[in-house]
C-alpha positions as CSV (number, residue, x, y, z in Angstrom):
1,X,0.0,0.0,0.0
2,X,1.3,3.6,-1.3
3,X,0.8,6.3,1.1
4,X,0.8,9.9,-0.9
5,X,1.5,12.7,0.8
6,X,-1.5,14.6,-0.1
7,X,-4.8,13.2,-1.3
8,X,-6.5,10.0,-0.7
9,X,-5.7,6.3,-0.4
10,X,-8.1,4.3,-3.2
11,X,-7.0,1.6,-1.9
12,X,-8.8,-0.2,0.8
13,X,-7.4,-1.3,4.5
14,X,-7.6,-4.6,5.6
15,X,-7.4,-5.5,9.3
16,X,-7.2,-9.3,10.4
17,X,-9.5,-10.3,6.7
18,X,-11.7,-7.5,7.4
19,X,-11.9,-4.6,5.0
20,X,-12.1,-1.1,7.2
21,X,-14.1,1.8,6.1
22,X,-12.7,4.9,5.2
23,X,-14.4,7.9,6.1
24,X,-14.2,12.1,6.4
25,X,-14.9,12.5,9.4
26,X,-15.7,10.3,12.9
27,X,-16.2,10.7,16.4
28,X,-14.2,9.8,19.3
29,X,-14.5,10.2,22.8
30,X,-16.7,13.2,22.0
31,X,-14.2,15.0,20.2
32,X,-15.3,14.9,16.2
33,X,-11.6,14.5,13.9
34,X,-11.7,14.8,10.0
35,X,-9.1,12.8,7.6
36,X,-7.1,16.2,7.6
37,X,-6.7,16.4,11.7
38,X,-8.3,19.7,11.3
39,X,-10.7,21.1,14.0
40,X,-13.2,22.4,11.8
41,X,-15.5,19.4,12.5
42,X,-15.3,19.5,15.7
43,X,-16.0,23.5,16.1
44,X,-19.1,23.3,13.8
45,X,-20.8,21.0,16.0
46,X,-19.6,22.7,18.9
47,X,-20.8,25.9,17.7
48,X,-24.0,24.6,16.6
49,X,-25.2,23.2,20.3
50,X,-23.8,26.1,21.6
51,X,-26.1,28.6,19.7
52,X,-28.9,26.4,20.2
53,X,-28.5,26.6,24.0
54,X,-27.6,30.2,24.6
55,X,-30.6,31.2,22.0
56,X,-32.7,29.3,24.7
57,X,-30.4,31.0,27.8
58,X,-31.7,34.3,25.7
59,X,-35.3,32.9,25.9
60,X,-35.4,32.5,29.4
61,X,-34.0,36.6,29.5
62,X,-36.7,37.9,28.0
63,X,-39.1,35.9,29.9
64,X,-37.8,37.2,33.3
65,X,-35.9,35.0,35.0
66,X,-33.4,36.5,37.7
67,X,-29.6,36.7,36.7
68,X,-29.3,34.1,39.3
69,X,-31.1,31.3,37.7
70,X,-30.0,32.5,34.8
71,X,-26.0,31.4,35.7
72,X,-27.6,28.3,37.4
73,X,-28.4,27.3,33.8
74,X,-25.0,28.4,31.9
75,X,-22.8,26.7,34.8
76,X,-24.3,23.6,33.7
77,X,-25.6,23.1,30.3
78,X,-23.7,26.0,28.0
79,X,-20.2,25.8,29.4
80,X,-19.3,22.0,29.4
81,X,-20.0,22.1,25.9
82,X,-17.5,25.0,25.4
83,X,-14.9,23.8,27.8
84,X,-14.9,19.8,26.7
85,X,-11.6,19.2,25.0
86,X,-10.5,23.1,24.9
87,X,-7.1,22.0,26.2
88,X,-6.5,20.2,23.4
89,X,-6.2,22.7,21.1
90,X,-3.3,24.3,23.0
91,X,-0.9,20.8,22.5
């Protein structure tokens, strides 16, 4: 099997007789990596749940909830999603 330095492999991997599947992009342990090691995966589904919380953090705003309720929602449900795997962009 020929490796090129940029492109694709057309050939296919076999592992112990069983052909593997080649694919753009999986996820593992959470953190989404594309064939390129790029993080662009990972931050578009990041950003997407993300948005989709804090538009409902915004909801809650305008309905009236107090500040501190407000933070008792972020703390919990916006910032894990933010903060899982952030030190791994800094290796």
């Amino acid at each position: 099997m020929k490796y090129k330095k940029y492109g694709s492999c057309s050939e296919k991997i076999k592992q112990w007789h069983i052909y593997i599947e080649q694919v753009n992009s999986f996820k593992l342990l959470g953190l989404y990596i594309d064939n390129n090691f790029s993080w662009a995966s990972h931050i578009d589904v990041i950003l997407s749940k993300a948005t989709t919380r804090l538009y409902f953090m915004k909801q809650l705003k305008r309905a009236g909830v107090p500040h501190a309720q407000l933070r008792h929602f972020y703390f919990p449900v916006v910032r894990p999603i933010l903060e899982y795997a952030s030190r791994f962009g800094t290796i």
